[in-house]
Backbone atoms as SQL, in Angstrom:
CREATE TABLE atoms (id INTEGER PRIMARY KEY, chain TEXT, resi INTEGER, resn TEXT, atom TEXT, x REAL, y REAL, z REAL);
INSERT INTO atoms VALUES
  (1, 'A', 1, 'UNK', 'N', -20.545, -58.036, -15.834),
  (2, 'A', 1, 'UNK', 'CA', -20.289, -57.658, -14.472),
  (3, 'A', 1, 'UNK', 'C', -19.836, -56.202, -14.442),
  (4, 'A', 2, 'UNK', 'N', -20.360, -55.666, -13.411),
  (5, 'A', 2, 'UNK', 'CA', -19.860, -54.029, -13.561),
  (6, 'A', 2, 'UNK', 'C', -18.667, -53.885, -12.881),
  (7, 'A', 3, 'UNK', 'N', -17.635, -53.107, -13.255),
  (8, 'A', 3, 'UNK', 'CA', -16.280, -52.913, -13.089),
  (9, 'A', 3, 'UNK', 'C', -16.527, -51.768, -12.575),
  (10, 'A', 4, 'UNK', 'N', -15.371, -51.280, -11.413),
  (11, 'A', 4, 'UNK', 'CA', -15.568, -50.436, -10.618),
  (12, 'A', 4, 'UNK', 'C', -14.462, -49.569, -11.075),
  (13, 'A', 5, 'UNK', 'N', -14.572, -48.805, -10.327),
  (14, 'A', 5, 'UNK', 'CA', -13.183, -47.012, -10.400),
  (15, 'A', 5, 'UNK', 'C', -12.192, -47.053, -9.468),
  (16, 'A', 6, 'UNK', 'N', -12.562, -47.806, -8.612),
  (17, 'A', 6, 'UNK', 'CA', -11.067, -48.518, -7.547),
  (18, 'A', 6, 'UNK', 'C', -11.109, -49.701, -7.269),
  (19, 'A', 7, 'UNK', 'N', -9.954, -49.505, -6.925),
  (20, 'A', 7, 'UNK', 'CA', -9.135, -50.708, -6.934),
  (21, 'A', 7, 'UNK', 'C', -9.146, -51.155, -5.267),
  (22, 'A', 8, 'UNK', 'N', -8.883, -52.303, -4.952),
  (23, 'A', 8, 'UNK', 'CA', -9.009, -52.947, -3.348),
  (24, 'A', 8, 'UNK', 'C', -8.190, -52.047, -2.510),
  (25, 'A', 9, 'UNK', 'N', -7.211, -51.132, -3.274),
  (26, 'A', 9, 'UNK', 'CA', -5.993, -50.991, -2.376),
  (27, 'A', 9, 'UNK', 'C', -6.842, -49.260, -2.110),
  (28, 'A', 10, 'UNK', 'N', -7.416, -48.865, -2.938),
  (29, 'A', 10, 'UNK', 'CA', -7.961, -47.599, -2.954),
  (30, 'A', 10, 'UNK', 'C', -8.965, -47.838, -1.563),
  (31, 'A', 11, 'UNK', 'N', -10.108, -48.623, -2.102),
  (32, 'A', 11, 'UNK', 'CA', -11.375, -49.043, -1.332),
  (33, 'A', 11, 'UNK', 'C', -10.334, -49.257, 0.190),
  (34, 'A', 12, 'UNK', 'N', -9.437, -50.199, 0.124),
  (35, 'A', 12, 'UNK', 'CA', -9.152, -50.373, 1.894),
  (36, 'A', 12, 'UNK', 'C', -8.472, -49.402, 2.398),
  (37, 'A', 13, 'UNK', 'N', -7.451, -48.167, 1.414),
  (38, 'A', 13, 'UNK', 'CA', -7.264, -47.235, 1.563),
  (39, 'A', 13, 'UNK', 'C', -8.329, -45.878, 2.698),
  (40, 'A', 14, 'UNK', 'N', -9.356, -46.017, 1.691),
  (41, 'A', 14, 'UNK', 'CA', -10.736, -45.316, 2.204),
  (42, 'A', 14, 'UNK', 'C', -11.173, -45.832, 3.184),
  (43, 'A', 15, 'UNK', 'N', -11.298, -46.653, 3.465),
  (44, 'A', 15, 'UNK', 'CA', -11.776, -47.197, 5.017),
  (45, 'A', 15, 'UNK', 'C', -10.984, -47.263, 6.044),
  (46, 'A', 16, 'UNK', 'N', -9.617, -47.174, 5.761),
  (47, 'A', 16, 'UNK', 'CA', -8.789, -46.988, 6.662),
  (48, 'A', 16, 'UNK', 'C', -8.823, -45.438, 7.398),
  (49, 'A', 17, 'UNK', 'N', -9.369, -44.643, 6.130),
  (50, 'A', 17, 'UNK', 'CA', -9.127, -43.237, 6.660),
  (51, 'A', 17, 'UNK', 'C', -10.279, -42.711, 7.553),
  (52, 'A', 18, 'UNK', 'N', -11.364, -43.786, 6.955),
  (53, 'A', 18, 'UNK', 'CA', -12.787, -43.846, 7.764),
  (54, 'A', 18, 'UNK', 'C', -12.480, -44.222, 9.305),
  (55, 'A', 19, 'UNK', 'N', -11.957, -44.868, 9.230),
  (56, 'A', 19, 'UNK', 'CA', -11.188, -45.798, 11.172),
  (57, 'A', 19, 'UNK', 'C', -10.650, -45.088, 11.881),
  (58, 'A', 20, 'UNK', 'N', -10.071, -44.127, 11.127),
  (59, 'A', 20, 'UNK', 'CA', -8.846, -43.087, 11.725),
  (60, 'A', 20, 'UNK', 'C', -9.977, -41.883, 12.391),
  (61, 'A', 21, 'UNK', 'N', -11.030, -41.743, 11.810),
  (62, 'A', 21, 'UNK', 'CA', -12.069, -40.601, 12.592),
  (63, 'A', 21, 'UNK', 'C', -12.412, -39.814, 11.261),
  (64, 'A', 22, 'UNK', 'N', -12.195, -40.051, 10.102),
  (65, 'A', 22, 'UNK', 'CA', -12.787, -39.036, 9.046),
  (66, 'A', 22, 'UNK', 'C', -14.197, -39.401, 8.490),
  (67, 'A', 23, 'UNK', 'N', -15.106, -38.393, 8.591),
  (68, 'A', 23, 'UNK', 'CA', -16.349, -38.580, 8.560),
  (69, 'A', 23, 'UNK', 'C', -16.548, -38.536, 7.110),
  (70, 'A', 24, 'UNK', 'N', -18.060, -39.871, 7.535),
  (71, 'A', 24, 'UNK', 'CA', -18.161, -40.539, 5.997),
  (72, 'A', 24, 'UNK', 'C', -18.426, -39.537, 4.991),
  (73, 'A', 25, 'UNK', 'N', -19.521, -39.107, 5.398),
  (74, 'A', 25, 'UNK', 'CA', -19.997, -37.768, 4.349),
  (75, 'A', 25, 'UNK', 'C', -18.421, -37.044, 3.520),
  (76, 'A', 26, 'UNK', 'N', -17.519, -36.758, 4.696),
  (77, 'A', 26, 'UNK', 'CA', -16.443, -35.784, 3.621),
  (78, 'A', 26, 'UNK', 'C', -15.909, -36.986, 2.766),
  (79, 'A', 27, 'UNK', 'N', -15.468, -38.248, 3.186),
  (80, 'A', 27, 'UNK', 'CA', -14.897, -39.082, 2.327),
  (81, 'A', 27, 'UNK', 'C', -15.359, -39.120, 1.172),
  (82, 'A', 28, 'UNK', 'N', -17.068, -39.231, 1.109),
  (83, 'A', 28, 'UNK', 'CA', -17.982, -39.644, 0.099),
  (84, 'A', 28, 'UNK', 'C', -17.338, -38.509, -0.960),
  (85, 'A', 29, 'UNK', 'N', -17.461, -37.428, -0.064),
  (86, 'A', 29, 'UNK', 'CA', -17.606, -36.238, -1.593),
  (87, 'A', 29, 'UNK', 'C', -16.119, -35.526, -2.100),
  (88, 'A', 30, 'UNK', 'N', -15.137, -36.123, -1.182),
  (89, 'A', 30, 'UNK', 'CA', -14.028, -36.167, -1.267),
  (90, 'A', 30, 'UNK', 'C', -13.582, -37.242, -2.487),
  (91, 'A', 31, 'UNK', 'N', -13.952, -38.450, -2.711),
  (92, 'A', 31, 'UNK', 'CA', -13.454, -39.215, -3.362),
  (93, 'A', 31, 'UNK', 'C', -14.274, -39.454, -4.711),
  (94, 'A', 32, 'UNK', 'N', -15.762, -38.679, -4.662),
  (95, 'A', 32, 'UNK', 'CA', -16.916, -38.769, -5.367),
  (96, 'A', 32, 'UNK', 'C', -17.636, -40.019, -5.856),
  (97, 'A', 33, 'UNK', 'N', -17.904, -40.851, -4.748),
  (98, 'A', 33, 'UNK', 'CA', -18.909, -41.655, -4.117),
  (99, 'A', 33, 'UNK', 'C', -19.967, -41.523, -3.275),
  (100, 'A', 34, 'UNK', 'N', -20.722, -42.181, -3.536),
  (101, 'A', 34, 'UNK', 'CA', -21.590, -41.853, -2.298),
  (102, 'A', 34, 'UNK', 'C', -21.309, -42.475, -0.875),
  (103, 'A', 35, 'UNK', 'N', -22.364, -42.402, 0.535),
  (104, 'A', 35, 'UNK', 'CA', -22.001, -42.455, 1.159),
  (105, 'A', 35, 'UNK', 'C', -22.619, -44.175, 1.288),
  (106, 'A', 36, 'UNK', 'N', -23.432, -44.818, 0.692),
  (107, 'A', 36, 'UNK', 'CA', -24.125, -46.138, 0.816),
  (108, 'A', 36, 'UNK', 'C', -23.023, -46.730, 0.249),
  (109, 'A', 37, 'UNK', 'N', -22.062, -46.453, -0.647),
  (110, 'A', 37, 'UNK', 'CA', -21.183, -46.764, -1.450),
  (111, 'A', 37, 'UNK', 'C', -19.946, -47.477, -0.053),
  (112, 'A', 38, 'UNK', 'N', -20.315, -46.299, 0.493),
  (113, 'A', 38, 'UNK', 'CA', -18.893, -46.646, 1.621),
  (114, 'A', 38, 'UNK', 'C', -19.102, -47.498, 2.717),
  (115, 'A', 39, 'UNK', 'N', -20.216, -47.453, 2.927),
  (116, 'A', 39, 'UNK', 'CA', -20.795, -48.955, 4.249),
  (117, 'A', 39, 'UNK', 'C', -21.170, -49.690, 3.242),
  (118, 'A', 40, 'UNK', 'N', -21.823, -50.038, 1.923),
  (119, 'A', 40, 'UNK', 'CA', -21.461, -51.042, 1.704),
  (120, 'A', 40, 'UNK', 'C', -19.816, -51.878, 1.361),
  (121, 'A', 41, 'UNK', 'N', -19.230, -50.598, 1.457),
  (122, 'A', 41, 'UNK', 'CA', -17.209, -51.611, 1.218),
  (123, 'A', 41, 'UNK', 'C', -16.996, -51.806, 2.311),
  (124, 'A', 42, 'UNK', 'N', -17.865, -51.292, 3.699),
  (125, 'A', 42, 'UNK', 'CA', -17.619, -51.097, 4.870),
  (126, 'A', 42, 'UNK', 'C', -17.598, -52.858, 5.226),
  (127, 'A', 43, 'UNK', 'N', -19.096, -53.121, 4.663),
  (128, 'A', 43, 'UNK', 'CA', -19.346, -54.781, 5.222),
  (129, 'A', 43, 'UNK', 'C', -18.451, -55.512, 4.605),
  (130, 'A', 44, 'UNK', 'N', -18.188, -55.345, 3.268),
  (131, 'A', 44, 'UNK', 'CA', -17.737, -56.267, 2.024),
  (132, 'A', 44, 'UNK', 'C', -15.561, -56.025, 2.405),
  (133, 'A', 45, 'UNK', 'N', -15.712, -55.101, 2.699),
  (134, 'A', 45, 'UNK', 'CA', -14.265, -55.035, 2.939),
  (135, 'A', 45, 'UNK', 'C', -13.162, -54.825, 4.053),
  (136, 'A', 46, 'UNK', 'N', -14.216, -54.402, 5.335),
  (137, 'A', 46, 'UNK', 'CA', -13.824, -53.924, 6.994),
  (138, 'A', 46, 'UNK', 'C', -12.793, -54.934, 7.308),
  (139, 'A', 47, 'UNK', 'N', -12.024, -54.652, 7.643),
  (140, 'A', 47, 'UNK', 'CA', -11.355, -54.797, 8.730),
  (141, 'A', 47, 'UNK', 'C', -10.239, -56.315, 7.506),
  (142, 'A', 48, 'UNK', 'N', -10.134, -56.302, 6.145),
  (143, 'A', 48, 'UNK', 'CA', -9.618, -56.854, 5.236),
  (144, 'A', 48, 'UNK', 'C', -8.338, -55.799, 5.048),
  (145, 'A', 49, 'UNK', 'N', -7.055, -56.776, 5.160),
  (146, 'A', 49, 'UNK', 'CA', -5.743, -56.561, 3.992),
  (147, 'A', 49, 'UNK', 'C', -5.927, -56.278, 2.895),
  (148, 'A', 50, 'UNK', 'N', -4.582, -55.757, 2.081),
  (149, 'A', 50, 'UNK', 'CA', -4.830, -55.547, 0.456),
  (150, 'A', 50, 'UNK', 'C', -4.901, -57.324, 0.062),
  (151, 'A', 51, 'UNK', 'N', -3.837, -57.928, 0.536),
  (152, 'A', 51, 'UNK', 'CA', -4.031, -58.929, 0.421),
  (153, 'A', 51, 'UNK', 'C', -4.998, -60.033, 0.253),
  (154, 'A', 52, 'UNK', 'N', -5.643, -60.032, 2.108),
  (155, 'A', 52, 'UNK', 'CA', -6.912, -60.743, 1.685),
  (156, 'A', 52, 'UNK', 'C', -8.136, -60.361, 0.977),
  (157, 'A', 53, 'UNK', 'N', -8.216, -58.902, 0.499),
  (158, 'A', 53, 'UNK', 'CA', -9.124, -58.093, -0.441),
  (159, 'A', 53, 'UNK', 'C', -8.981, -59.322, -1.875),
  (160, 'A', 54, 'UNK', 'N', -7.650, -59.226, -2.124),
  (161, 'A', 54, 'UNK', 'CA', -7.395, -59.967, -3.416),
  (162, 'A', 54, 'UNK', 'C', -7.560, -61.335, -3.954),
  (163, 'A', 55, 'UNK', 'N', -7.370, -61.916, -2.568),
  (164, 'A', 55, 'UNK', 'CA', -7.535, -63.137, -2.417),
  (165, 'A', 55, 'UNK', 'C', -9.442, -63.555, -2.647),
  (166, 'A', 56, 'UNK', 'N', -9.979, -62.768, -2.210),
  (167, 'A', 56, 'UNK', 'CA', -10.997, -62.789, -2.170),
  (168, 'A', 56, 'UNK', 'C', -11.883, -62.627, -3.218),
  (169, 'A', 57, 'UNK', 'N', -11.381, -61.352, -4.034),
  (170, 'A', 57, 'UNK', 'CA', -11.702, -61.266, -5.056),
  (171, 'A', 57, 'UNK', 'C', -11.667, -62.572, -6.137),
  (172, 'A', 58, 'UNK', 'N', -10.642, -63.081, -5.850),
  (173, 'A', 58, 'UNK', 'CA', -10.021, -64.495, -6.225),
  (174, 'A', 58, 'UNK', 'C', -11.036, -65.742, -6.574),
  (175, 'A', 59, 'UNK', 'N', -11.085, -65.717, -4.931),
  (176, 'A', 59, 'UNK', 'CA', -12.371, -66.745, -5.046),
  (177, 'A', 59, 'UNK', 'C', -13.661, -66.585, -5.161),
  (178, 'A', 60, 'UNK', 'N', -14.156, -65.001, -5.334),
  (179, 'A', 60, 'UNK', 'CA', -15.402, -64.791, -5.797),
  (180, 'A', 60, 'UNK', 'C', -15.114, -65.301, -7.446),
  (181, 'A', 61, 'UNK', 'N', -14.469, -64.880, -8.168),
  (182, 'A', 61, 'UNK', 'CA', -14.192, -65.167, -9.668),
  (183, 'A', 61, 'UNK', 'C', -14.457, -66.765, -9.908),
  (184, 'A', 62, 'UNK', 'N', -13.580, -67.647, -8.888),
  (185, 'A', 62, 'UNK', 'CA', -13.552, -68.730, -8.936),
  (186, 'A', 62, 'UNK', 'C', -15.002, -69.359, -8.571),
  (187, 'A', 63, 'UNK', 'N', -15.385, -68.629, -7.924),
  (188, 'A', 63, 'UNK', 'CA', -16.696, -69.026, -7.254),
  (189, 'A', 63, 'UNK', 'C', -17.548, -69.166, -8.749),
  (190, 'A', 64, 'UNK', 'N', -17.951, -68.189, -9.194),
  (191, 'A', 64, 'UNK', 'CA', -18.570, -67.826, -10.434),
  (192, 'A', 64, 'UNK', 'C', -18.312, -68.917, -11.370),
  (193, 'A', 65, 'UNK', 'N', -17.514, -69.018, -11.759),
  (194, 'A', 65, 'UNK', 'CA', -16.982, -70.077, -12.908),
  (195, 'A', 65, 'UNK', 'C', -17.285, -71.071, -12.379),
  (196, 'A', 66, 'UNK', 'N', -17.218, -72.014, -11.139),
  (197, 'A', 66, 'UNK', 'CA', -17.601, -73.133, -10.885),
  (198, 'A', 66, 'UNK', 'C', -19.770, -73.094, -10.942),
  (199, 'A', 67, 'UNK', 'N', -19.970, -72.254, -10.847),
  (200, 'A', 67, 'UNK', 'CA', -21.323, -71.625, -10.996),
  (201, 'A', 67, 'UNK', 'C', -21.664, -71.972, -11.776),
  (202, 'A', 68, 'UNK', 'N', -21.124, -71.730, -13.171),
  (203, 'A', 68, 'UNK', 'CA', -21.380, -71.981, -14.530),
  (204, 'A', 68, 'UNK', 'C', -20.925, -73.169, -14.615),
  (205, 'A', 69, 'UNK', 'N', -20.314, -73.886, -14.501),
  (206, 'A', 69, 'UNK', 'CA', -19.792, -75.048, -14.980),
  (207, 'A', 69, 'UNK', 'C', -20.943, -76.309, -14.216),
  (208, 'A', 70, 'UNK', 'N', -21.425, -75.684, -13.113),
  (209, 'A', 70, 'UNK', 'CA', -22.221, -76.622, -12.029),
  (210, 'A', 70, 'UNK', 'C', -23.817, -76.541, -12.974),
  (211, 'A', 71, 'UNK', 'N', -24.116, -75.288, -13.534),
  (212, 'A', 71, 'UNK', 'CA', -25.544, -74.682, -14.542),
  (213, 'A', 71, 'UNK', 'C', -25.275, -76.046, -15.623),
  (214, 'A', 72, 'UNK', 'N', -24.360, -75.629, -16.319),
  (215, 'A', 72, 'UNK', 'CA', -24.200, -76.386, -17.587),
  (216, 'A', 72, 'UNK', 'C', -24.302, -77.771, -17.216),
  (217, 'A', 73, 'UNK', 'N', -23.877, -78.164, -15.974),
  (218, 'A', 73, 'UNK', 'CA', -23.734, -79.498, -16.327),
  (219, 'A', 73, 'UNK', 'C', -24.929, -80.025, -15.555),
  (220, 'A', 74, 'UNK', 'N', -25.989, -79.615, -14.657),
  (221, 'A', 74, 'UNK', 'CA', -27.511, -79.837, -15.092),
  (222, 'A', 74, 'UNK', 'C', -28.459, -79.786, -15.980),
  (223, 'A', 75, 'UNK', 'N', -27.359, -78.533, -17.102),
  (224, 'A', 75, 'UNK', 'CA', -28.319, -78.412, -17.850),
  (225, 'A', 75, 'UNK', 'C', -28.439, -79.188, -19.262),
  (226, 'A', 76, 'UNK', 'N', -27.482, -79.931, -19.166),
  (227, 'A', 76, 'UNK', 'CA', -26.837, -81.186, -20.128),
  (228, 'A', 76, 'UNK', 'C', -27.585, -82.438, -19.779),
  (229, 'A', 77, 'UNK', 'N', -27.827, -82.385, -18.139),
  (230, 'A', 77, 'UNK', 'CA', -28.224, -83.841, -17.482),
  (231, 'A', 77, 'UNK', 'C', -30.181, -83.492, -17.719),
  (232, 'A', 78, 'UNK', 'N', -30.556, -82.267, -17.645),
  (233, 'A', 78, 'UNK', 'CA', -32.149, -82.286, -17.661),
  (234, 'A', 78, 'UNK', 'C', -32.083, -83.205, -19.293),
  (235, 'A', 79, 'UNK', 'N', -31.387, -82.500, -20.134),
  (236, 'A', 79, 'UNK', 'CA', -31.844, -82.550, -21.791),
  (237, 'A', 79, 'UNK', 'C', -31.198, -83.982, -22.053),
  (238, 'A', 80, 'UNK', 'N', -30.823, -84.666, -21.581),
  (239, 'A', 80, 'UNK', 'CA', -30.686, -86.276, -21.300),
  (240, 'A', 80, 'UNK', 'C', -31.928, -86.732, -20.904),
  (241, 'A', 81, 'UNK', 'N', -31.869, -86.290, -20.185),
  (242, 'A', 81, 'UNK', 'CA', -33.214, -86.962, -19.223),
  (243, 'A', 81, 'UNK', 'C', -34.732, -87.096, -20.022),
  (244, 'A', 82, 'UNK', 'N', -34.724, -85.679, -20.819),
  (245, 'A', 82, 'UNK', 'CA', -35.952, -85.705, -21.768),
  (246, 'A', 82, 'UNK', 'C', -35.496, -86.416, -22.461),
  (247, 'A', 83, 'UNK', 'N', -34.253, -86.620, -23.168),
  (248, 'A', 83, 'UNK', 'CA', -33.839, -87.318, -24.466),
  (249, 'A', 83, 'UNK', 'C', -34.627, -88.817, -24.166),
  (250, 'A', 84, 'UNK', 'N', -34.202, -88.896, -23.022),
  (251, 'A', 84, 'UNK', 'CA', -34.448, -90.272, -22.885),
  (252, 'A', 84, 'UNK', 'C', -36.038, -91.054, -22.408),
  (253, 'A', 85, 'UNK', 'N', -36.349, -89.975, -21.547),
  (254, 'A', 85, 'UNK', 'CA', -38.512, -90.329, -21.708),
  (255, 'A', 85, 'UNK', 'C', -38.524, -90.509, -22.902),
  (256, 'A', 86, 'UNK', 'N', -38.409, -89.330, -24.020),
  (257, 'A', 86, 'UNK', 'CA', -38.986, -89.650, -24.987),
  (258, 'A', 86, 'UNK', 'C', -38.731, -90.913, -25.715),
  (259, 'A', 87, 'UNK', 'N', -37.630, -91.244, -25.793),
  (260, 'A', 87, 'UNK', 'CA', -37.205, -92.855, -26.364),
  (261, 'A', 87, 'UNK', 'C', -38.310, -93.894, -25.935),
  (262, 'A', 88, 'UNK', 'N', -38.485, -93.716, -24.774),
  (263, 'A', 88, 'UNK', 'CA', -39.047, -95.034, -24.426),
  (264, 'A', 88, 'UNK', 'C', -40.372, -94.261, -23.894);
């Protein structure tokens, strides 16, 4: 997974300053991001707390891991399943 250069408090930082009237372009080259960089934290992070930023982050992680655990355990039940045509 790619790891980023800020942190939630930075990112909601920056959008806050975006709300206040500072235009995206100077932010972008102010903080040295681009400007797609910043509407996309725009959707992913608008109008979010540091808090619920974190929280969120939270359950994306959690999300993921149940992901994998949901993969594996079809992928246990297919190779049963052949195990078992072939038996009979």
């Amino acid at each position: 997974m790619k790891r980023t250069r800020f942190s939630e408090e930075q990112i909601i930082g920056l959008l806050k300053e975006a709300e206040a009237g500072a235009k995206t372009a100077d932010l972008a080259r102010r903080h040295g991001v681009s400007e797609a960089t910043i509407y996309n934290w725009k959707s992913k992070y608008g109008g979010l707390e540091v808090s619920d930023a974190r929280r969120l982050k939270e359950l994306e992680s959690e999300n993921a891991e149940l992901k994998r655990l949901l993969a594996d355990a079809m992928l246990d039940q297919a190779a049963l399943k052949d195990l078992l045509a072939k038996k009979f």
